[in-house]
PAMARFI-870813 format. One record per residue (C-alpha): x, y, z. Coordinates in pm, whole numbers, plus 32768, in hexadecimal, padded with zeros to 4 digits. Layout:
! residues N
XYZ
...
//
This chain:
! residues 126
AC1D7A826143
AC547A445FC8
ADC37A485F10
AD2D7BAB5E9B
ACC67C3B5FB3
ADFF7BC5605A
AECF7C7E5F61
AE357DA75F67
AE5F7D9B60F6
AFF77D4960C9
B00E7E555FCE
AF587F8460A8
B0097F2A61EA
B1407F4E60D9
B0D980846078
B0A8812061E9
B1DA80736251
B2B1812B6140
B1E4827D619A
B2158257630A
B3A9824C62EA
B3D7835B61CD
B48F84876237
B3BF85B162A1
B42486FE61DB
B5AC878D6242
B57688DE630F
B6BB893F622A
B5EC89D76108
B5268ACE620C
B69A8B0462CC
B75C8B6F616E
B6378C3760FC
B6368CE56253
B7A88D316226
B7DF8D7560B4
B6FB8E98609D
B7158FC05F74
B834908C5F8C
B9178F9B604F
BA6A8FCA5FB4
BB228E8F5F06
BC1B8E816036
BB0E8E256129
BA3F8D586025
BB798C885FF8
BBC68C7D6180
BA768BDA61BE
BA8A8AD660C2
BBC18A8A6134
BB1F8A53629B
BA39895C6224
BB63889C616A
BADA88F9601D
BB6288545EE1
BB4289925DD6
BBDD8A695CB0
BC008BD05C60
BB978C4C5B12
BBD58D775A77
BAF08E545A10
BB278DE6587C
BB038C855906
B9C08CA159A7
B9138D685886
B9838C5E5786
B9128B5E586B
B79C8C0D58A3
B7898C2D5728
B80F8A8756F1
B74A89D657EC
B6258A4658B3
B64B88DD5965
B7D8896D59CC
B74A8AAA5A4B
B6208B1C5AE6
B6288C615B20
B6A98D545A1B
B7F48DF75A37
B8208F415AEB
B9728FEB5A52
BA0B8F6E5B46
BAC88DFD5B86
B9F58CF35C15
BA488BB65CF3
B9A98A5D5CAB
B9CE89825E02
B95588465E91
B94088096023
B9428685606D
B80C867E6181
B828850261FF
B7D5839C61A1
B69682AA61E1
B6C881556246
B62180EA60ED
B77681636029
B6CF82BC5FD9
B7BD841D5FDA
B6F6855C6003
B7B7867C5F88
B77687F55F82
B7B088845E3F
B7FC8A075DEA
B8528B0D5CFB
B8948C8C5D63
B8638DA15C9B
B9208EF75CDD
B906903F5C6A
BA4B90CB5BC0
BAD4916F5CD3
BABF90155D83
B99D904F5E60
B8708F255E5D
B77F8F435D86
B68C8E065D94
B6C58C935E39
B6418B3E5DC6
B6458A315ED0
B5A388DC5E69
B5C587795F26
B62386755E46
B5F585035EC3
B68383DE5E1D
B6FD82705E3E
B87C82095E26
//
């Protein structure tokens, strides 16, 4: 086999190696979206983050319409007149060094029932 051929061998069995040990998708993002329907109230929205050891802040209702109008990138979803919460869920760890995360943001109507939900996994290295 030729230095090229040999190369392009090393790099594919690289390439399924790496694709063989990524993570498959978290069943979080289904779970949350399950159990953060419309209309559940702040309370309970809260309570299940805090279940899944969520890192997040409350905004107030101001808060989240300036954000919406700043930074699309910030927020996702438009406000609702009500607050909204911006979380992140720490999923696990590969043996590579890479962190998948769940990241969130809540919208709620204002008499603090759910409006919308955006769940997204997030993947990085430390």
């Amino acid at each position: 086999m030729t230095p090229l051929r040999q190369l392009g061998a090393l790099a594919a069995l690289a390439t399924l190696a790496l694709t063989a040990c990524s993570q498959a998708p978290s069943p979080l993002i289904p779970q949350l979206r399950g159990a953060l329907t419309p209309g559940v109230p702040l309370a309970a929205a809260e309570a299940e983050l805090q279940r899944h050891g969520t890192t997040y802040s409350i905004k107030s209702a101001a808060e989240c319409d300036e954000l919406g109008r700043r930074s699309a990138m910030a927020a996702a979803l438009p406000a609702r007149g009500g607050p909204c919460i911006f979380g992140k869920i720490p999923v696990g760890t590969d043996w590579l060094g890479g962190r998948t995360d769940v990241i969130l943001q809540l919208v709620f109507t204002p008499d603090g029932r759910l409006a919308d939900g955006n769940f997204e996994e997030v993947r990085s290295l430390r």
